[in-house]
N, CA, C and O atoms as a CHARMM CRD file, in Angstrom:
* protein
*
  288
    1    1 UNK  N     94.23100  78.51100  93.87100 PROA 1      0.00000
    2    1 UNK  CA    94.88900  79.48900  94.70700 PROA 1      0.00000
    3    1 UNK  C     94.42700  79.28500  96.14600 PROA 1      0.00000
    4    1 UNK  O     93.35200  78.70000  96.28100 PROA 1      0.00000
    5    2 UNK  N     94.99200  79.62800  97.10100 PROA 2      0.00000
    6    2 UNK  CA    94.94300  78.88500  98.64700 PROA 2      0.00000
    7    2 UNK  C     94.40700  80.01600  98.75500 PROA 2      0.00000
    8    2 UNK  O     94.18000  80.83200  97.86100 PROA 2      0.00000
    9    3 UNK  N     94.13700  80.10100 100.16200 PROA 3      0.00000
   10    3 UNK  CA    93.60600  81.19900 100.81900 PROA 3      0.00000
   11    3 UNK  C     94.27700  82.07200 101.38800 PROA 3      0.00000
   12    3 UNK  O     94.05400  83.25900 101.14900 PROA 3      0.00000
   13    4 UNK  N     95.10600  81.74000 102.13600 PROA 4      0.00000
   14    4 UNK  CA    96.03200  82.93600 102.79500 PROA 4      0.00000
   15    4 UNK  C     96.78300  83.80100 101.16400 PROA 4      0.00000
   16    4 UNK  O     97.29700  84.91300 101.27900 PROA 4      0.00000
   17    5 UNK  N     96.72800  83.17300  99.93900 PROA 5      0.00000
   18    5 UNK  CA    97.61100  84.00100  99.11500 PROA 5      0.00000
   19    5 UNK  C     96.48600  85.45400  98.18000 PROA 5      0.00000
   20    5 UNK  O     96.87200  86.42700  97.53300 PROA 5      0.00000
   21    6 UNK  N     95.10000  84.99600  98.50700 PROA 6      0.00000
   22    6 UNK  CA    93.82500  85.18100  98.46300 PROA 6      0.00000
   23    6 UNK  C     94.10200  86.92700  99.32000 PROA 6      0.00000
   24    6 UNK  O     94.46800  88.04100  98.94800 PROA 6      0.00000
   25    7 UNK  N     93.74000  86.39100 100.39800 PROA 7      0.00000
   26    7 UNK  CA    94.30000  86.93500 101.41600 PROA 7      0.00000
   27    7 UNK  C     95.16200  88.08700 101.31800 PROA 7      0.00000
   28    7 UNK  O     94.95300  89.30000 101.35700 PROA 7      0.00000
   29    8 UNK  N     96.41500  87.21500 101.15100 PROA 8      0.00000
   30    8 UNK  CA    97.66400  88.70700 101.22200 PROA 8      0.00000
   31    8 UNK  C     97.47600  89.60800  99.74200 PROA 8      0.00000
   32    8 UNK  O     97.86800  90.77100  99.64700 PROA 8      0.00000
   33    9 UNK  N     96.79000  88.83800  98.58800 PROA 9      0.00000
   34    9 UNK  CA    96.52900  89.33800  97.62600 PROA 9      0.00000
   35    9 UNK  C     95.57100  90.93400  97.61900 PROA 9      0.00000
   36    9 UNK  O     95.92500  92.01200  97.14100 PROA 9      0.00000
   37   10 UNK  N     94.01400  90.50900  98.47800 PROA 10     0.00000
   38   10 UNK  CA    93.45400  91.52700  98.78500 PROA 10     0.00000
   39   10 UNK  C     93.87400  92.58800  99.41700 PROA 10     0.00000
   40   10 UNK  O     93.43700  93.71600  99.18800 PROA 10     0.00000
   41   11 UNK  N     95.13900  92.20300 100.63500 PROA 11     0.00000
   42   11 UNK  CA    95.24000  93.22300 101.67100 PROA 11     0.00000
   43   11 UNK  C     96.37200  94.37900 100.71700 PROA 11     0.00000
   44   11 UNK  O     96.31800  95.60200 100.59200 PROA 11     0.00000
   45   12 UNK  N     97.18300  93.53100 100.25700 PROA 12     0.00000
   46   12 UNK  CA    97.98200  94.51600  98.42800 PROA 12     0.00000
   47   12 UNK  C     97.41900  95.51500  97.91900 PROA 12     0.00000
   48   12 UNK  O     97.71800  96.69400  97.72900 PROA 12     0.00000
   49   13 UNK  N     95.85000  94.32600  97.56800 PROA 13     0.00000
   50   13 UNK  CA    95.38900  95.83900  96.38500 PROA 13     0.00000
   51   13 UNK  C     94.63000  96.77400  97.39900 PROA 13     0.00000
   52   13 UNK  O     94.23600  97.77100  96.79300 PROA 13     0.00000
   53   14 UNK  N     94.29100  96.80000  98.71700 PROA 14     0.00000
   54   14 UNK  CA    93.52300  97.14500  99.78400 PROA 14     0.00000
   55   14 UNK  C     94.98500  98.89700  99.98600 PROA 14     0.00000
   56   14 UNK  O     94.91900 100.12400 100.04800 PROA 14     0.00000
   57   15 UNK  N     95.85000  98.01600 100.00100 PROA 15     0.00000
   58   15 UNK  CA    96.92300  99.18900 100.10100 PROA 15     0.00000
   59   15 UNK  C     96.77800  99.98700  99.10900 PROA 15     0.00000
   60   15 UNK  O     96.12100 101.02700  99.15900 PROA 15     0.00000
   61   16 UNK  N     97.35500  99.58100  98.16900 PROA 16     0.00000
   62   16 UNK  CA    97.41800 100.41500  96.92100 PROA 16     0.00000
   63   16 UNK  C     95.92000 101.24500  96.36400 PROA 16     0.00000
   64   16 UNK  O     96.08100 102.31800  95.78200 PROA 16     0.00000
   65   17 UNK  N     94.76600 100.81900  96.52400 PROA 17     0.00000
   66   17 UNK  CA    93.82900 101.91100  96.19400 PROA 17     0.00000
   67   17 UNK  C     93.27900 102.75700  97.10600 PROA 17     0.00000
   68   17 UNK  O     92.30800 103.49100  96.92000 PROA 17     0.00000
   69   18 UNK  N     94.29100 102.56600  98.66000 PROA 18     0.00000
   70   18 UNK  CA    94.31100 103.51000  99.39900 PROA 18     0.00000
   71   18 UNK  C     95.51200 104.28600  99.29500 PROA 18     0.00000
   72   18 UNK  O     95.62600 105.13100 100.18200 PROA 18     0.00000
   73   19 UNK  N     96.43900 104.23000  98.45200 PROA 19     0.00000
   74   19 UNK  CA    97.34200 105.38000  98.53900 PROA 19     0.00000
   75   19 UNK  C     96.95300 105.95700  97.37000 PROA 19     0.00000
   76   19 UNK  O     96.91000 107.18700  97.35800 PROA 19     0.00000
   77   20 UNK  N     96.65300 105.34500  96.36000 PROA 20     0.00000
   78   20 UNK  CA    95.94600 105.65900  95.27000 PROA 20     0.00000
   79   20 UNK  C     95.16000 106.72100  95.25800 PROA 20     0.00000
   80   20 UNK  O     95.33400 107.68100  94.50700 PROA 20     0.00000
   81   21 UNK  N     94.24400 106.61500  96.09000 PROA 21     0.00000
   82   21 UNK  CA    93.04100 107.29100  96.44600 PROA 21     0.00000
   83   21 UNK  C     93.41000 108.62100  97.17200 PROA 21     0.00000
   84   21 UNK  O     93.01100 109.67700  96.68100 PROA 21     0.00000
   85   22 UNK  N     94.41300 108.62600  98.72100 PROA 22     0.00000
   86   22 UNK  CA    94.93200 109.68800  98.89500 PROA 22     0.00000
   87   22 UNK  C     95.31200 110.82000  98.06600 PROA 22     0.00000
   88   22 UNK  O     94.87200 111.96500  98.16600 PROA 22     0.00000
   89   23 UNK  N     96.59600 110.17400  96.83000 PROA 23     0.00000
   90   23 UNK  CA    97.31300 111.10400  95.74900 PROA 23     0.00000
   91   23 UNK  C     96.58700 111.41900  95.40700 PROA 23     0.00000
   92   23 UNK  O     96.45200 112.61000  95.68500 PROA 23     0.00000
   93   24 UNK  N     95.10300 110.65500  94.28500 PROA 24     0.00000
   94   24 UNK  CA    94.62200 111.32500  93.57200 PROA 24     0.00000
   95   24 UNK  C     93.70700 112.16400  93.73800 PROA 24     0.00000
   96   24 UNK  O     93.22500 112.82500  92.81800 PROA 24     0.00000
   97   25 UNK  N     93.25700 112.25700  95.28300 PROA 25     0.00000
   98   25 UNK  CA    92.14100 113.09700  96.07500 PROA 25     0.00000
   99   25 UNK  C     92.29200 114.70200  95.76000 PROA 25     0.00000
  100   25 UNK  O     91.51400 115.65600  95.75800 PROA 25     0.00000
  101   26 UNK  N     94.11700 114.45600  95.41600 PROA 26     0.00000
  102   26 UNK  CA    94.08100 115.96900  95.58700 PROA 26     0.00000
  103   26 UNK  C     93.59200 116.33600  94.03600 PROA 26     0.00000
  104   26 UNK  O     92.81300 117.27900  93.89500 PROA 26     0.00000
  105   27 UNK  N     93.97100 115.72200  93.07800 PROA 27     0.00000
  106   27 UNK  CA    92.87100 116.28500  91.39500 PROA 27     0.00000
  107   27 UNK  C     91.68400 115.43200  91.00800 PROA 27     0.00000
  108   27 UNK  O     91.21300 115.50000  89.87200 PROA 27     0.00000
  109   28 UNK  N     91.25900 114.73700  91.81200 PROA 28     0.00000
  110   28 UNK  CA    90.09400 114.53400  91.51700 PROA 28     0.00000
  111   28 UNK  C     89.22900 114.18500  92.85500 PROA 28     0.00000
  112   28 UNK  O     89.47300 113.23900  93.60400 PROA 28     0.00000
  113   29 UNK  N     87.95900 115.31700  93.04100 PROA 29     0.00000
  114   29 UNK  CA    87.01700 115.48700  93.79600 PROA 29     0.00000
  115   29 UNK  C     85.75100 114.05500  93.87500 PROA 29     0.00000
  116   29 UNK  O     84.53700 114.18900  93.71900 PROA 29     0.00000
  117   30 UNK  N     86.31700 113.06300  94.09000 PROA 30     0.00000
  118   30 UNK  CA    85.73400 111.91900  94.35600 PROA 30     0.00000
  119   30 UNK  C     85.13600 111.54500  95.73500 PROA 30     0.00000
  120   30 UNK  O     85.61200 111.00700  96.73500 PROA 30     0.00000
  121   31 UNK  N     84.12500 111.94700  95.47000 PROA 31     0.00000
  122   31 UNK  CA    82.84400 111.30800  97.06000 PROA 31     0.00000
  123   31 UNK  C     82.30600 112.81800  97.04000 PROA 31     0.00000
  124   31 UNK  O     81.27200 112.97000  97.69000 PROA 31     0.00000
  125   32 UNK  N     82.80800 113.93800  96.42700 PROA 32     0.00000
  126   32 UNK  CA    81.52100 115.60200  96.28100 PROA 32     0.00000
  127   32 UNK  C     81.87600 115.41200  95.18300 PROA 32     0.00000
  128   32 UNK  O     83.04300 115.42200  94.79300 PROA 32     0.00000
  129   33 UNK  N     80.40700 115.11400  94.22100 PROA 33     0.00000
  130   33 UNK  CA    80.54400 114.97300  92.97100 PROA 33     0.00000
  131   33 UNK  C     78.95600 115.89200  92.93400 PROA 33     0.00000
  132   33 UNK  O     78.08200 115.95500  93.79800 PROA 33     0.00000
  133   34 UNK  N     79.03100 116.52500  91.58000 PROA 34     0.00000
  134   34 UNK  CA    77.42500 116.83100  91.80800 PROA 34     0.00000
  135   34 UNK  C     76.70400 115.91900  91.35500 PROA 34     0.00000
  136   34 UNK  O     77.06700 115.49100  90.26000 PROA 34     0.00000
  137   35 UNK  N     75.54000 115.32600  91.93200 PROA 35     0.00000
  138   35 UNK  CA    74.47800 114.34700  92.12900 PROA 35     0.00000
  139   35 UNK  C     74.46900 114.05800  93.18200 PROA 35     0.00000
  140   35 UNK  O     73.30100 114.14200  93.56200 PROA 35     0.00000
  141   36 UNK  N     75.36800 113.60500  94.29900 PROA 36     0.00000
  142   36 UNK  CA    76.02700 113.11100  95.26400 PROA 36     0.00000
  143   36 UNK  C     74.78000 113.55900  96.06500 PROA 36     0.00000
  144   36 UNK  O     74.45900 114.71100  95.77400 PROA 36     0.00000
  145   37 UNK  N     73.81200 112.84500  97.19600 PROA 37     0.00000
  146   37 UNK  CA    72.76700 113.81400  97.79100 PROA 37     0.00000
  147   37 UNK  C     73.43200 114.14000  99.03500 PROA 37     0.00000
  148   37 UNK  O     74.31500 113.41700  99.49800 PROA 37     0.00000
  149   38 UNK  N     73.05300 115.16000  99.56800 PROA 38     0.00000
  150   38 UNK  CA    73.77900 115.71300 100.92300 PROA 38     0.00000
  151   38 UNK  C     71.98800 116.17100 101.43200 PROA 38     0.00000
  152   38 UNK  O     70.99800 116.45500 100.75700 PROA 38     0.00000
  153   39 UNK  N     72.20500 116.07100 102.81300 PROA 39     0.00000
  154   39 UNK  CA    70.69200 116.76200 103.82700 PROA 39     0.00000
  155   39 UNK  C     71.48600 116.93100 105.39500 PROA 39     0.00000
  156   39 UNK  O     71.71300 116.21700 106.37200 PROA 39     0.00000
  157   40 UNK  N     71.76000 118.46700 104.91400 PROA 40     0.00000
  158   40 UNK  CA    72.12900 118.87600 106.61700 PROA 40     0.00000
  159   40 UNK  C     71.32900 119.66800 107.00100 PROA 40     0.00000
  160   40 UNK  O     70.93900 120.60300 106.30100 PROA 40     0.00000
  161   41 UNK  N     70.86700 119.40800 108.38300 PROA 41     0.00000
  162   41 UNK  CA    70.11500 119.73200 109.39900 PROA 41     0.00000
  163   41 UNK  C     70.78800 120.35200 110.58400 PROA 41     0.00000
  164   41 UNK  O     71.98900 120.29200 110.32400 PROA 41     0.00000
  165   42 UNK  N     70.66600 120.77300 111.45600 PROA 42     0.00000
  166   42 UNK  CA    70.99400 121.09200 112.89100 PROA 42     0.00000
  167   42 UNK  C     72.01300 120.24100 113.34200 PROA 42     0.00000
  168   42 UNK  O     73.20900 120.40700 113.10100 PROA 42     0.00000
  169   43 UNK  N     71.49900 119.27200 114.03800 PROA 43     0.00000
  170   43 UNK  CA    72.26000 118.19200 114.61500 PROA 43     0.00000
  171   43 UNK  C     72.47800 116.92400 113.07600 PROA 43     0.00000
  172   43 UNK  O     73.06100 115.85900 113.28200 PROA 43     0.00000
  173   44 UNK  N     72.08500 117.16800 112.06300 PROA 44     0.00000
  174   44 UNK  CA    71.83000 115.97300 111.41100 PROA 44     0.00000
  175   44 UNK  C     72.56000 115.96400 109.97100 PROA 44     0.00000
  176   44 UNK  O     72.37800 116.84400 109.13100 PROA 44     0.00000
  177   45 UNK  N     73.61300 114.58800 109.75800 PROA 45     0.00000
  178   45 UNK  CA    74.34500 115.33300 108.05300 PROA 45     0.00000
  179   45 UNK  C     73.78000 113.79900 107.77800 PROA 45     0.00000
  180   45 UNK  O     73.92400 112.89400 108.60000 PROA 45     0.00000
  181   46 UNK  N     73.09100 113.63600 106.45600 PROA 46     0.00000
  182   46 UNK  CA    73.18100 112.59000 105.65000 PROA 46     0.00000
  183   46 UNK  C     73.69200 112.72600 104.51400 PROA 46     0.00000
  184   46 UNK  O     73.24500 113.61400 103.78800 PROA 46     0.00000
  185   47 UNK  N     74.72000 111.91800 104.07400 PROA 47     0.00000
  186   47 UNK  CA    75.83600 112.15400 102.74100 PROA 47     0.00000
  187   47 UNK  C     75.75600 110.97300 101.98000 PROA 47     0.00000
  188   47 UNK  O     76.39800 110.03900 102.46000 PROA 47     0.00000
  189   48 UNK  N     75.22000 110.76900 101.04700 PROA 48     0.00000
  190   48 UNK  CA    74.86600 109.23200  99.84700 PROA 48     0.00000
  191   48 UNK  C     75.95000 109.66500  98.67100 PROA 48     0.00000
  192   48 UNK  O     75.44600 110.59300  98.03900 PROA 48     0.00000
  193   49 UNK  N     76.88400 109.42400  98.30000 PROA 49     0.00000
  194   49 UNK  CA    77.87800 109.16100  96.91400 PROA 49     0.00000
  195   49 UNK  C     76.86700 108.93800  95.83300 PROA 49     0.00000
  196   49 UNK  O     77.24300 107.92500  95.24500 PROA 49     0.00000
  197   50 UNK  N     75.69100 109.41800  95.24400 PROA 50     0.00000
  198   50 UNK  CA    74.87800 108.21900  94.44000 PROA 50     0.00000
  199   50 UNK  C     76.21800 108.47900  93.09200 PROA 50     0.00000
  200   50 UNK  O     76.71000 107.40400  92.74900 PROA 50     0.00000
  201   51 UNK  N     76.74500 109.59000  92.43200 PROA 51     0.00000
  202   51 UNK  CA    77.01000 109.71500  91.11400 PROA 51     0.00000
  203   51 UNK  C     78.46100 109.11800  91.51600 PROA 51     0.00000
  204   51 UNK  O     79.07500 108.61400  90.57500 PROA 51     0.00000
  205   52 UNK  N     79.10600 109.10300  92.80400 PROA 52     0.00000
  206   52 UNK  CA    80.55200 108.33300  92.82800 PROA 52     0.00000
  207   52 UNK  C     80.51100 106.52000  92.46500 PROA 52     0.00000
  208   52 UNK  O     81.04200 105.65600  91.76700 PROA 52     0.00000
  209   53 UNK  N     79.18000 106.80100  93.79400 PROA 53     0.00000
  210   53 UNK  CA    79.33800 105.11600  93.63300 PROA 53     0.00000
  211   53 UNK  C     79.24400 104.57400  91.62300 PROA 53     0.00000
  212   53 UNK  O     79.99100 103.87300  90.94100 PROA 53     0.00000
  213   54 UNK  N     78.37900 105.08100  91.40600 PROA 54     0.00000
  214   54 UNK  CA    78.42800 105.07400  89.54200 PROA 54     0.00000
  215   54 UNK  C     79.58100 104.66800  89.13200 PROA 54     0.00000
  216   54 UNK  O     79.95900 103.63900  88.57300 PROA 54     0.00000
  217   55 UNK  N     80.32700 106.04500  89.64400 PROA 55     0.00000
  218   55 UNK  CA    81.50500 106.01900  88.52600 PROA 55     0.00000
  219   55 UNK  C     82.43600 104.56800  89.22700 PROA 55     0.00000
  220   55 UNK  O     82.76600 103.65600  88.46800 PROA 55     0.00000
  221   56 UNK  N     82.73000 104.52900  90.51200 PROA 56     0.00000
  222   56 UNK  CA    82.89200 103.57600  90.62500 PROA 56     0.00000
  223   56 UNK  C     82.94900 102.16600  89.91800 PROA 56     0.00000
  224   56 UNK  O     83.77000 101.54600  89.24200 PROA 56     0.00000
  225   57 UNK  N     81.97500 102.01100  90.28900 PROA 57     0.00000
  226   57 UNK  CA    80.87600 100.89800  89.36100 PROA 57     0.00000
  227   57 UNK  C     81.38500 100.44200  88.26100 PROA 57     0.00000
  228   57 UNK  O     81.93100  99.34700  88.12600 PROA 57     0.00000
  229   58 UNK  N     81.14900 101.66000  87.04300 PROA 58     0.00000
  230   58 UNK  CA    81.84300 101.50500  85.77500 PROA 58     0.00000
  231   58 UNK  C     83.48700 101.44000  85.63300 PROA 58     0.00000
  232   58 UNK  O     84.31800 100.76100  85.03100 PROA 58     0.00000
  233   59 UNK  N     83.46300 102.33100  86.36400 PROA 59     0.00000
  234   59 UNK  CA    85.49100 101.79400  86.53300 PROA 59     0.00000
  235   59 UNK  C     86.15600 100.38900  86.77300 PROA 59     0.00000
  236   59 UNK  O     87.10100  99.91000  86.14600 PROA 59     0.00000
  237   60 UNK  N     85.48700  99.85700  87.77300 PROA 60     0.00000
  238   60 UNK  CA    85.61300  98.12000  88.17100 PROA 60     0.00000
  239   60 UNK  C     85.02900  97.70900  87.13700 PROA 60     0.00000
  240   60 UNK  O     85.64700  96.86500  86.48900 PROA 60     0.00000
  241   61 UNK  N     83.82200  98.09700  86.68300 PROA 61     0.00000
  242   61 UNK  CA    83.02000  97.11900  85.24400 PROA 61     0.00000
  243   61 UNK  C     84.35100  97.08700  84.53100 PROA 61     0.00000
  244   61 UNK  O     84.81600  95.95000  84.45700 PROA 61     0.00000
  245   62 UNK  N     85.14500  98.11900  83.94200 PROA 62     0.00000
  246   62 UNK  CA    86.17000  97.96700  82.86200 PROA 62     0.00000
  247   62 UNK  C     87.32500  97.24100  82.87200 PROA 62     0.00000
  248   62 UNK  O     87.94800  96.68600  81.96700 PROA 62     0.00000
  249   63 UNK  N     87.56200  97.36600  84.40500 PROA 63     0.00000
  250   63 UNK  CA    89.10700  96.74500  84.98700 PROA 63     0.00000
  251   63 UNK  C     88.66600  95.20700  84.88500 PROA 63     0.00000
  252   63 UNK  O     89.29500  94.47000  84.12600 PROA 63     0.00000
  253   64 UNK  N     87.74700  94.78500  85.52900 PROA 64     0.00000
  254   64 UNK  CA    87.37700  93.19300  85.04800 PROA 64     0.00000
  255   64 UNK  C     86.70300  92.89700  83.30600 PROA 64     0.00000
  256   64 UNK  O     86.70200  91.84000  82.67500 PROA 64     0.00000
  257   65 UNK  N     86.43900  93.58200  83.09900 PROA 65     0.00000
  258   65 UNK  CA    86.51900  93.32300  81.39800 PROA 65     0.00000
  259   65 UNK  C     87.99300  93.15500  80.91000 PROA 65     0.00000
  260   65 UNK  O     88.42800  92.12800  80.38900 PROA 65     0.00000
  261   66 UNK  N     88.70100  94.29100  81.14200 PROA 66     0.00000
  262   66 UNK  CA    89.68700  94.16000  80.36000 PROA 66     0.00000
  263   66 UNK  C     90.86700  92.70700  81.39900 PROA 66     0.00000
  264   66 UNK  O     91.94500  92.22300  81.05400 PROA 66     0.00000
  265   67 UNK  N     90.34600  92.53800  82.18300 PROA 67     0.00000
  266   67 UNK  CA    91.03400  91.46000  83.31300 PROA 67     0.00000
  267   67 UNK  C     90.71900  89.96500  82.13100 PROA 67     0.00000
  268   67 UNK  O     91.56800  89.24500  81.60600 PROA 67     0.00000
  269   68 UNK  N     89.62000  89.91700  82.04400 PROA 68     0.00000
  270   68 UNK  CA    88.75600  88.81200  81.58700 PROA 68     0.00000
  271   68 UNK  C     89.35000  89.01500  80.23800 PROA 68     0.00000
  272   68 UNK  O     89.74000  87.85100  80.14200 PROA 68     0.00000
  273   69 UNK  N     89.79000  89.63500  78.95500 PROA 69     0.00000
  274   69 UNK  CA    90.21200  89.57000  77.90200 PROA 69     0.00000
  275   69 UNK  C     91.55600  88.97300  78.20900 PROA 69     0.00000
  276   69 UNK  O     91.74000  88.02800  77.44200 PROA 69     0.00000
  277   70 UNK  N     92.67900  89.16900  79.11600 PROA 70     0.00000
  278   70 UNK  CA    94.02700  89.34600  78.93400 PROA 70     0.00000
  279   70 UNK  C     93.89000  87.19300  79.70300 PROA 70     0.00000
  280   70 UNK  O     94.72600  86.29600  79.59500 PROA 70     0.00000
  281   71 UNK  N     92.34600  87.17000  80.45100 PROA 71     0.00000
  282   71 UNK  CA    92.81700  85.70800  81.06200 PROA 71     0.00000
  283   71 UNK  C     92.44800  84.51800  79.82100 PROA 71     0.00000
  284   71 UNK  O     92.60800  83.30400  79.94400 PROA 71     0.00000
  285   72 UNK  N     91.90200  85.25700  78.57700 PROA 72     0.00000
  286   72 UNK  CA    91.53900  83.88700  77.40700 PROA 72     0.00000
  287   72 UNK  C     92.66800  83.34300  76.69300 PROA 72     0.00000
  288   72 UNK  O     92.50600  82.42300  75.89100 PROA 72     0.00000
């Protein structure tokens, strides 16, 4: 596979799990999850995803599993 098709390939799915992400924002509370650490201060917000990035994580773990079954 060349690169530019590489390319237009990523910028595709780059779209789509950003509209994705919009729709489904509204029923599912993804990035305030509880675990998620938050520390606000005065002048100061620190916001870490730890339990999104997770789910994340495992979601892509599955999509390339089941990617990797359908390429044998």
């Amino acid at each position: 596979m060349s690169i530019p098709k590489i390319l237009i390939s990523l910028g595709i799915a780059l779209v789509v799990i950003g509209i994705l992400w919009s729709v489904l924002s509204k029923f599912i509370n993804l990035g305030k999850l509880p675990g998620d650490i938050v520390v606000e201060k005065e002048n100061f917000k620190f916001y870490f995803p730890v339990v999104t990035c997770i789910i994340i994580s495992v979601a892509l773990s599955l999509v390339m599993y089941v990617i990797r079954l359908f390429n044998k």
